[in-house]
DRENBA-453859 format. One line per 10 residues: their letters; for each residue z, y, x of C-alpha. Coordinates in steps of 0.02 Angstrom, whole numbers, plus 32768, in hexadecimal, padded with zeros to 4 digits. Example, Ala and Ser with C-alpha at 12.3 -4.5 7.8 and 13.67 -1.06 7.14 Angstrom:
<rs>
AS = 8186 7F1F 8267; 8165 7FCB 82AC;
</rs>
This chain:
<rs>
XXXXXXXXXX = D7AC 8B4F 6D41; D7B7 8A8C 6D58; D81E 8AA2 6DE4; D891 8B24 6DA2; D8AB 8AAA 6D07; D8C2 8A14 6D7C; D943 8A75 6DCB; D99B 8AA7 6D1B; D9A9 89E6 6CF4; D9F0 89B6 6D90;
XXXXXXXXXX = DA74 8A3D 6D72; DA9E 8A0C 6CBC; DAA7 8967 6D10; DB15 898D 6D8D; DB7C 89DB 6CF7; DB8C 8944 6CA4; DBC4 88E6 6D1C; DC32 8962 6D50; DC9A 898E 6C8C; DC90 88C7 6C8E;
XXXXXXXXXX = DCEA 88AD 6D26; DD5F 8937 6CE2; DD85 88E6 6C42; DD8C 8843 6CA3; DE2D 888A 6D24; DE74 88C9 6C81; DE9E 881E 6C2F; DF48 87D8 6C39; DF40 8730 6CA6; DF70 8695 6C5C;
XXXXXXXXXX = E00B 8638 6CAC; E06F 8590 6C80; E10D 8560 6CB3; E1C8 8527 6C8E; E22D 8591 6C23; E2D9 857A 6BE7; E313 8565 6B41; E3A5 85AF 6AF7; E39D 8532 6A60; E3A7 8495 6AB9;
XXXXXXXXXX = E3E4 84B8 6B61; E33F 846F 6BBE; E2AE 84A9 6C0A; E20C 8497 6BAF; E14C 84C1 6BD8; E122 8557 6BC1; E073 85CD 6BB0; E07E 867C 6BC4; E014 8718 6C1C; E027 8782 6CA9;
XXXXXXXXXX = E001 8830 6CBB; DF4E 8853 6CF4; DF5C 887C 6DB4; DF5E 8928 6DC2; DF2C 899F 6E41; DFC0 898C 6EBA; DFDE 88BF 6E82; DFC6 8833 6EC9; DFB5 877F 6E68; E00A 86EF 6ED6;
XXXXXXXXXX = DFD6 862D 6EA4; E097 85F0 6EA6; E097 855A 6F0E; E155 854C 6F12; E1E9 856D 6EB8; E29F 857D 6EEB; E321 8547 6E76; E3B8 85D1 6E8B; E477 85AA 6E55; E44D 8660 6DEE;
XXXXXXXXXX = E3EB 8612 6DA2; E447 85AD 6D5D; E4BC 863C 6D25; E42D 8685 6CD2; E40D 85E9 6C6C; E4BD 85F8 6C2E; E4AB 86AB 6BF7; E406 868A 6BA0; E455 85FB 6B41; E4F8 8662 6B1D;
XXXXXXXXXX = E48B 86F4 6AD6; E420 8679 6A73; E385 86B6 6AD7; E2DF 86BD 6AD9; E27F 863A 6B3D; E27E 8676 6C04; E228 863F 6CA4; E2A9 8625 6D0E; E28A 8637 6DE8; E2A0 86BF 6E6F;
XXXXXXXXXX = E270 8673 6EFD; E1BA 865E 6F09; E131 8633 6F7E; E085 8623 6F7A; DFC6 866D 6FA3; DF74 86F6 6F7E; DEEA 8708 6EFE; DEDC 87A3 6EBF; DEF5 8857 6EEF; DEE7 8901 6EB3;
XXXXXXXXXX = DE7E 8982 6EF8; DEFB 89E4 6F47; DF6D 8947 6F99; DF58 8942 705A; DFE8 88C4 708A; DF83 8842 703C; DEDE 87EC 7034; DEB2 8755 6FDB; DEE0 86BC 7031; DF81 86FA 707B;
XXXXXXXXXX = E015 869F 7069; E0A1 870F 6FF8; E140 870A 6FC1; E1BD 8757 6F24; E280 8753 6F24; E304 87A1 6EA1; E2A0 8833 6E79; E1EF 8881 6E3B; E20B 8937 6E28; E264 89CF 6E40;
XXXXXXXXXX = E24E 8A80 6E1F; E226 8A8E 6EF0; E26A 8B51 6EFB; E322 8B5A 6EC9; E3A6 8B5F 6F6D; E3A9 8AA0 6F68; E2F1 8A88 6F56; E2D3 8AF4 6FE6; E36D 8A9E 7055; E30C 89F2 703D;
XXXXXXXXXX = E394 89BC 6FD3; E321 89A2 6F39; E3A2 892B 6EDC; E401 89B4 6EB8; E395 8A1F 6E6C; E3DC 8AB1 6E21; E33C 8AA7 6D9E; E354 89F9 6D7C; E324 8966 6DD7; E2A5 88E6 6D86;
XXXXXXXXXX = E2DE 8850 6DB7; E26A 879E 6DC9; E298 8751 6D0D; E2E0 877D 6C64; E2E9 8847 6C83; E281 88C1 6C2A; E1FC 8905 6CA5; E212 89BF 6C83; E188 89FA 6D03; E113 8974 6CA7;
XXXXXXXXXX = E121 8993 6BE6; E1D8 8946 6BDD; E184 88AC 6BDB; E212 8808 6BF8; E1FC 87D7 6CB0; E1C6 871F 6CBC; E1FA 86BA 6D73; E1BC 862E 6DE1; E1B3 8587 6D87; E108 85BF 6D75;
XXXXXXXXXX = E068 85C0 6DBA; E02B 8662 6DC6; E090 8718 6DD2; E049 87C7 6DDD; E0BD 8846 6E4E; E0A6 88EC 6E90; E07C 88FE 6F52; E12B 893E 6F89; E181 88AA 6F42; E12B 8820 6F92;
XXXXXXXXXX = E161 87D3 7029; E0D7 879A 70C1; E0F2 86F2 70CC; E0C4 86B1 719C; E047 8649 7199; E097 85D2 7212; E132 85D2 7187; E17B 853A 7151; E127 854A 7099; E192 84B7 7041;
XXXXXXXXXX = E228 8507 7090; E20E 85C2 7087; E230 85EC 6FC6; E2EB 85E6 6FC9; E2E4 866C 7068; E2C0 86F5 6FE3; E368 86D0 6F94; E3D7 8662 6FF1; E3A7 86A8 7098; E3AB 8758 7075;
XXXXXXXXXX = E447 874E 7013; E4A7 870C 70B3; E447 8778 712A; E477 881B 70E3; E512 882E 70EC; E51C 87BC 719C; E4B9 884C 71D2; E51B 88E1 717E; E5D2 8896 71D3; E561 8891 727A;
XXXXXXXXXX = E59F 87E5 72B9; E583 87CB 736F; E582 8734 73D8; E63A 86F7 7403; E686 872A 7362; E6E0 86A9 7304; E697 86B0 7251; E6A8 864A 71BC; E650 861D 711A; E698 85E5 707C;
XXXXXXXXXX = E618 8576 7015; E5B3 84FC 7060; E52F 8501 6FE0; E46B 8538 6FC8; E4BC 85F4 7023; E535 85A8 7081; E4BD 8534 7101; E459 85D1 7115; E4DE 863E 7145; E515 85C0 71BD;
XXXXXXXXXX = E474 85B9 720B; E473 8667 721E; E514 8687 7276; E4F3 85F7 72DD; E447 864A 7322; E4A4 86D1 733F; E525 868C 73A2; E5BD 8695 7332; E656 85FC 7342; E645 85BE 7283;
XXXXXXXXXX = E6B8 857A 7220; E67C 8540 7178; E6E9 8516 70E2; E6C4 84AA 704E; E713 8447 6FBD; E6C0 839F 6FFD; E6AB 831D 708D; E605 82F6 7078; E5B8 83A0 70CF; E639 8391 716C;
XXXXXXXXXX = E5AC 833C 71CC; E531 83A7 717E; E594 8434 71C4; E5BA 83EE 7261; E4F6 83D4 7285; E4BA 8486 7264; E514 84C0 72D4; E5C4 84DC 729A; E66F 84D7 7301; E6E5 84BE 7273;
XXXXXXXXXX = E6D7 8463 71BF; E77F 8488 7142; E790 8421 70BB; E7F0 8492 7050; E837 8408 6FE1; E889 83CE 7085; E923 8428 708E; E944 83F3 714C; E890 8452 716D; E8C3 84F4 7147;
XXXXXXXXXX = E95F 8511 7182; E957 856E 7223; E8B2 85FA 7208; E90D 868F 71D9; E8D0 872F 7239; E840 86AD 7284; E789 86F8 7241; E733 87A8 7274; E6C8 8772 71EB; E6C5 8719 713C;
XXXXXXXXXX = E63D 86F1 70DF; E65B 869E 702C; E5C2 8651 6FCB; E64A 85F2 6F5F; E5FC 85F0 6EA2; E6A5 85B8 6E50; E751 85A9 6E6E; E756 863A 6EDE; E808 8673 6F17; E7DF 871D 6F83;
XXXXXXXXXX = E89E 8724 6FC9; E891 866E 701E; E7FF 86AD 7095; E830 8783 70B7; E8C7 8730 70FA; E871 86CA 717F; E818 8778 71B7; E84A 87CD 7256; E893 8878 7224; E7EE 88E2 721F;
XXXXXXXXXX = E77A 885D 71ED; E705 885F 7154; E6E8 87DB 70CC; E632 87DF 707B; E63B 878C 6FD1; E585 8754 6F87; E5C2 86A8 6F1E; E5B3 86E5 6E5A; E658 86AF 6E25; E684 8720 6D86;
XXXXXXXXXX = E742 86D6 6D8D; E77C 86FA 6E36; E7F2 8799 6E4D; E856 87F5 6EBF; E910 881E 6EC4; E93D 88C2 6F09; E9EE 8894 6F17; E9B8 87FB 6F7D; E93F 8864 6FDC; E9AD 88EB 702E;
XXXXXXXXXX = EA2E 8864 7066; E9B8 87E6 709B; E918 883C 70C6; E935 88E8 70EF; E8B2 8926 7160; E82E 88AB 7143; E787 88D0 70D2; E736 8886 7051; E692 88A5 7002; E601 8852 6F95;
XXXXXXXXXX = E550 8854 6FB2; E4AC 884E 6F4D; E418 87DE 6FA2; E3AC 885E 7017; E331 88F1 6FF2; E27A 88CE 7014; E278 8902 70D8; E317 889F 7107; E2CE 8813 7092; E220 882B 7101;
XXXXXXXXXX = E287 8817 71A6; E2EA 878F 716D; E264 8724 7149; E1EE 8756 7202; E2A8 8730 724A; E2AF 8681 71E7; E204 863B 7215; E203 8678 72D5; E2B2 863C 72ED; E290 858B 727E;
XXXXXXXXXX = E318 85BB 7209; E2EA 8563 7167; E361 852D 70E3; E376 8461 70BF; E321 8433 7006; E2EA 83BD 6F9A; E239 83BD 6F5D; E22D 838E 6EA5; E1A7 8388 6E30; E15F 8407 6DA8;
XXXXXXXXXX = E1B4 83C1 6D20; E201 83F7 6CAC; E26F 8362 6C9B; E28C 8368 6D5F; E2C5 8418 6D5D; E34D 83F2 6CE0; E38B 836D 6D3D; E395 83D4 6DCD; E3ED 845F 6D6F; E471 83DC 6D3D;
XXXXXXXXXX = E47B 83AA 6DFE; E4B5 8446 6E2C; E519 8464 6DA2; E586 83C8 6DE1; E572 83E5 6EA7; E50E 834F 6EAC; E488 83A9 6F11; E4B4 83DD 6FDF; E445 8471 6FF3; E3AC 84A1 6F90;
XXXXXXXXXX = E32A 846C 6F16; E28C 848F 6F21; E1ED 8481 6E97; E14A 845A 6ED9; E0D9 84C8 6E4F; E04C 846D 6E94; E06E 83C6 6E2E; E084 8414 6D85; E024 839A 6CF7; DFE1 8326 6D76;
</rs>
């Protein structure tokens, strides 16, 4: 009888500790951050939750931050709409410690990554192409959109120090990867990949790329591992030697109107990261008939003439591209680390103060390449 009771209170027991551990991996996890402020234009401190890690999560310790020109364009919408406060960053890096029960990518300790996106409906035509940005469901992208597959819930970024993300979204970070450098892979690097990828550039090709900017010195990179003659075009003299050093044939400075005389029908290849003052015609004239222009810079005033088009640049393509879906991100960033393809930054602070500052650097092209946050100094 003793023993049957003993064996009754080691099950309740067991129980306990079970339903506690239950209602324990049901709690929202407390994060803190930098979120911007539509009333005042700045970034504040900021307290908030994450989900609880689910079955198929994992929880990454955010170590570093990348700070995206989007971002900035998301700043500017937030303000414009008068909106609520938002933690701003998609390109995250960091460790693993947490994981659901089902995850098997991951195990605690493991160095992981996030870019542009958290979720997507994984089963509609896109989904199942590996093309999850476009998801025909909706994609839930890293901050300030309403996570439909997790109670609609406003998705919070990386100036943070914590973030909870389902399995499929997470890239493996190598362990032998460049952490202070890696972040701005998941956005920058992808985003220039892609569509270097989708033209199929091969070695001997004369190529250009329009922008010499957090996108542009990765793209460059890029098409210089790959054996590509690069010419790279800018609005300034100061990243000539830059260019020069990476690996470039070419710099054009585009204000120099002596520099770009002479590159009509020049370039199987054009890739433009330009953010502003983007004039389409100028570089689809300098294709070879039958080449392709990728366009990936977010500038909401440039345009096309058709007029202009057929008697200037009949023959020639032009299309626009959307960062990477999770496998092309995945083999963009094993590519990156084996082949020592990192983007150039500059490590700043968790500050709040810092990160404006930065914001207002890139604002006024007063930063060469990218900014990164080290998460690891926040309130020390």
């Amino acid at each position: 009888m003793n023993a049957k009771r003993n064996l009754l209170l080691a099950a309740g027991v067991l129980l306990a500790v079970a339903t506690s551990q239950a209602q324990q991996s049901n709690e929202r996890i407390p994060a803190k951050g930098f979120a911007f402020h539509a009333e005042d234009g700045h970034f504040h401190d900021y307290s908030f939750t994450r989900r609880a890690v689910g079955d198929n999560d994992v929880q990454i310790k955010i170590l570093y931050a990348g700070i995206c020109h989007s971002d900035l364009h998301e700043a500017d919408g937030i303000k414009a709409k008068n909106g609520v406060p938002v933690v701003l960053g998609h390109e995250i890096a960091g460790e693993v410690v947490a994981v659901g029960k089902n995850v098997t990518k991951f195990k605690v300790g493991d160095y992981a990554g996030v870019g542009c996106m958290v979720h997507s409906c994984k089963h509609c035509t896109y989904c199942d192409a590996n093309k999850e940005q476009f998801c025909e469901n909706g994609t839930t992208f890293t901050y300030n959109y309403p996570d439909k597959y997790h109670g609609g819930e406003l998705s919070q970024g990386g100036y943070s120090d914590n973030i909870v993300v389902d399995e499929h979204f997470v890239l493996s970070i190598p362990k032998n990867a460049d952490m202070k450098r890696v972040a701005p892979l998941l956005c920058a690097g992808v985003t220039t990949w892609s569509p270097i990828h989708f033209s199929n550039v091969e070695k001997g090709q004369k190529v250009a790329v329009a922008g010499y900017g957090g996108l542009g010195h990765m793209a460059v990179q890029y098409l210089v591992d790959l054996g590509a003659d690069v010419t790279v075009f800018d609005i300034t003299e100061e990243k000539r030697s830059d260019a020069l050093r990476m690996g470039a044939s070419r710099y054009v400075n585009v204000n120099k109107e002596e520099e770009m005389k002479g590159l009509a029908n020049t370039f199987d290849f054009i890739l433009s990261t330009v953010p502003a003052g983007f004039e389409p015609i100028n570089y689809l004239r300098m294709l070879k008939m039958g080449g392709e222009m990728a366009v990936v810079g977010l500038d909401a005033e440039a345009s096309l003439n058709t007029v202009q088009m057929i008697l200037t640049a009949a023959h020639r393509k032009v299309y626009a591209s959307l960062i990477g879906g999770i496998k092309e991100t995945q083999e963009m960033l094993d590519y990156s680390v084996a082949h020592d393809i990192y983007p150039e930054v500059e490590i700043i602070p968790a500050d709040a103060a810092a990160i404006y500052e930065a914001y207002k650097n890139v604002l006024d092209g007063k930063v060469k390449f990218r900014y990164v946050i080290d998460m690891s100094t926040m309130n020390k």
